[in-house]
Structure formats: structure tokens, C-alpha cells
C-alpha positions in Angstrom: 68.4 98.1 116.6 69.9 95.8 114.4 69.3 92.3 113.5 71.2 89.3 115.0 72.8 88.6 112.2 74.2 91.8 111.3 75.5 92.4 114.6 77.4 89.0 114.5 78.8 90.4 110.8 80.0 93.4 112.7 81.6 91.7 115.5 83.5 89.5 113.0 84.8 92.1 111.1 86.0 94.6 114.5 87.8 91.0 115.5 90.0 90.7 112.4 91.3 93.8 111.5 89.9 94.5 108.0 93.1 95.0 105.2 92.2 96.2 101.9 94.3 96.7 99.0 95.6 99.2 97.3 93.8 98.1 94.3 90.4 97.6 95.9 90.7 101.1 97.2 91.6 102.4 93.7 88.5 100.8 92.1 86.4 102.5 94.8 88.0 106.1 94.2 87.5 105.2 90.2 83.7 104.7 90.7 83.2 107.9 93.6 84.5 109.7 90.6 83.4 107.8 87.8 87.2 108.1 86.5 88.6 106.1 83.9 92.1 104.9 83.6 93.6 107.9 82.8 93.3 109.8 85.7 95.9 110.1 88.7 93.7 108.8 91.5 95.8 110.0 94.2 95.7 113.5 92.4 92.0 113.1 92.9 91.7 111.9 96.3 93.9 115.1 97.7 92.2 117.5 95.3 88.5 116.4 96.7 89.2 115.2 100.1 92.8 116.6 101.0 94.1 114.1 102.2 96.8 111.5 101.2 96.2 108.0 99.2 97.5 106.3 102.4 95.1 108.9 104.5 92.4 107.8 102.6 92.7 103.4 103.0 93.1 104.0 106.7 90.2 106.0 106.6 88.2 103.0 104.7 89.6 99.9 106.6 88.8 102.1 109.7 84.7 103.2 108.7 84.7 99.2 107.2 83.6 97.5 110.3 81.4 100.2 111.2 78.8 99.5 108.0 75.6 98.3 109.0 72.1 98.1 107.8 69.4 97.4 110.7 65.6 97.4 110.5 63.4 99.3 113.2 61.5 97.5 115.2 59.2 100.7 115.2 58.6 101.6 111.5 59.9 98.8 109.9 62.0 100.8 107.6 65.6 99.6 106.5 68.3 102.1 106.9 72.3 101.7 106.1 75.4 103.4 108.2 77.7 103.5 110.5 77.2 101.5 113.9 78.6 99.8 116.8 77.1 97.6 119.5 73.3 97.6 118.1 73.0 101.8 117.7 73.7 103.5 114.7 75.9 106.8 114.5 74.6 108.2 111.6 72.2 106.5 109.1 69.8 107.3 106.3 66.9 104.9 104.1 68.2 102.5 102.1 67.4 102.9 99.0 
């Protein structure tokens, strides 16, 4: 379960329909790949993922409002993933 808090986050962000830029998105790709200027991101994108530059943003702005970290009440641990509506769809520790 997650924390008040977060859940209000993640109710803000499904309400307004997350846009990210084109830039944003090529700063992320930079650092998954630890690329430098050089290289053609959207080479790099379809060469590891195989999909499309414009694939890949809706693909982000659509996992965005799904990012969560909760605590369980159980353990006590912290985790970080993907959830909706106070369950988590996939998790793991957070670091």
C-alpha cells in the first residue's frame, strides 16, 4: 500500500495528462545509454527497443503517472514501480 501522499501525487499526475518533450526524452535515452552527443538517438532507441522515437515518448508519458514508491506496512521495506489505485503492478527495493 502506498502512502497518502504518494497516492495524491499519482492522482495529480493521471488528471493532467503528463507532456514531455522531445528534449527531456532525449536526455533520458542519452543517460539509458550513457551516449554522448554524437550519437543518433533515434538510431539507438530502434536498434535496442525497436520501436520508433515517437513510439518511445508515448511509451514514457504513458508509464509516467504510473511511478510510485510505497512502504509496506508489513516489512517496512521501500520499493519503487509501477501502480495505480494503492497496488503496485510490478515493483522491486529501492535502492
Amino acid at each position: 500500500m502506498f502512502g497518502v501522499p504518494v497516492v495524491e501525487y499519482c492522482i495529480t499526475l493521471i488528471r493532467y495528462k503528463i507532456m514531455i518533450s522531445d528534449f527531456d526524452v532525449e536526455e533520458l535515452i542519452r543517460g539509458l545509454g550513457n551516449l554522448d552527443d554524437d550519437v543518433d538517438v533515434d538510431e539507438y532507441i530502434y536498434d535496442n527497443f525497436g520501436v520508433e522515437f515517437d513510439s518511445f515518448v508515448k511509451i514514457i508519458e504513458t508509464l509516467m503517472p504510473l511511478i510510485v514508491m510505497g512502504q509496506s506496512p508489513l516489512t517496512q521495506k521501500v520499493y519503487k514501480g509501477f501502480g495505480k489505485d494503492g497496488v503496485f503492478f510490478i515493483k522491486q527495493e529501492a535502492d
